[in-house]
C-alpha positions in Angstrom: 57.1 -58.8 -0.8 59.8 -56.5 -0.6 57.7 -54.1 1.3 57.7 -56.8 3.9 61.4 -57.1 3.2 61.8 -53.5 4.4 59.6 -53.5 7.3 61.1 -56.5 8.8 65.0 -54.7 8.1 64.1 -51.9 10.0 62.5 -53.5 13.3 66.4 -55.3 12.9 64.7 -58.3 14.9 65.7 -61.0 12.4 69.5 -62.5 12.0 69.6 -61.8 8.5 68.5 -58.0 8.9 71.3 -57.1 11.6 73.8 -58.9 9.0 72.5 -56.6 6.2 72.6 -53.8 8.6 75.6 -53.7 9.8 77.4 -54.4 6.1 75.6 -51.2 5.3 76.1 -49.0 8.1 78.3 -47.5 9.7 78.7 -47.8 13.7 76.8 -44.9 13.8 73.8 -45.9 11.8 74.8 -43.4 8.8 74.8 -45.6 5.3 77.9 -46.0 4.0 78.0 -44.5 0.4 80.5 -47.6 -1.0 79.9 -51.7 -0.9 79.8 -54.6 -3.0 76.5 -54.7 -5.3 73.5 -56.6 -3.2 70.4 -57.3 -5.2 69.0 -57.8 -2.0 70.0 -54.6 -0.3 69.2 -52.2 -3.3 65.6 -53.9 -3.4 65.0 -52.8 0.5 66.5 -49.7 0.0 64.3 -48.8 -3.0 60.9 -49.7 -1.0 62.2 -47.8 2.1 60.7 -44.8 -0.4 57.1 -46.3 -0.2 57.2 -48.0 3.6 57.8 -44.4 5.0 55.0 -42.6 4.7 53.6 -45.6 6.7 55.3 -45.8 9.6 54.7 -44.2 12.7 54.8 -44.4 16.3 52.4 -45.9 18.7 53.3 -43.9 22.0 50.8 -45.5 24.3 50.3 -44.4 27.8 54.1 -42.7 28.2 55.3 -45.5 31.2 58.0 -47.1 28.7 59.4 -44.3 27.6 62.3 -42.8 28.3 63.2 -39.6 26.1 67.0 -39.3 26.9 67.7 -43.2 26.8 65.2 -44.9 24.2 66.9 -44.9 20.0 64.4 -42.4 18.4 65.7 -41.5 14.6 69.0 -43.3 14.6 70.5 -46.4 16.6 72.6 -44.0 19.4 70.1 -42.6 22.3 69.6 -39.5 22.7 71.7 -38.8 25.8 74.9 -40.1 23.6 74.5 -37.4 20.9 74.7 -34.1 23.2 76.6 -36.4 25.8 74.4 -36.1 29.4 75.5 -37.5 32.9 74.4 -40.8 33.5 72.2 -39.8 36.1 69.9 -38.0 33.7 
């Protein structure tokens, strides 16, 4: 269960998962190291160990992509971290 717990939190699709998200995170998507006790969040924390080595990407045929503007490891694209003109 909280496998599934985890897995849903990290596609952040649900209400309840951006709530838990963004009490967690910072604006940045970096955890923040101080909070209230959840028993909630320290359960999908603790599976995030064992879902890892089980996600992956699906790239498909490469149309939908778009390296400099699709989120790839955190929730800022790409283009934001090293701060490239909006025409590339």
């Amino acid at each position: 269960m909280l496998c599934k717990l985890n897995w849903i939190f990290t596609q952040r699709e649900e209400p309840w998962a951006q709530i838990i998200y963004a009490k967690f995170h910072t604006k940045s998507g970096e955890r923040i190291k101080c909070h209230q006790s959840s028993s909630v969040w320290l359960g999908i924390k603790f599976v995030g160990t064992i879902n890892k080595p089980f996600i992956g990407w699906i790239m498909g045929n490469g149309k939908k992509i778009n390296f400099w503007r699709d989120s790839w490891e955190t929730c800022t694209p790409l283009r934001e971290h090293i701060d490239l003109p909006n025409n590339l």
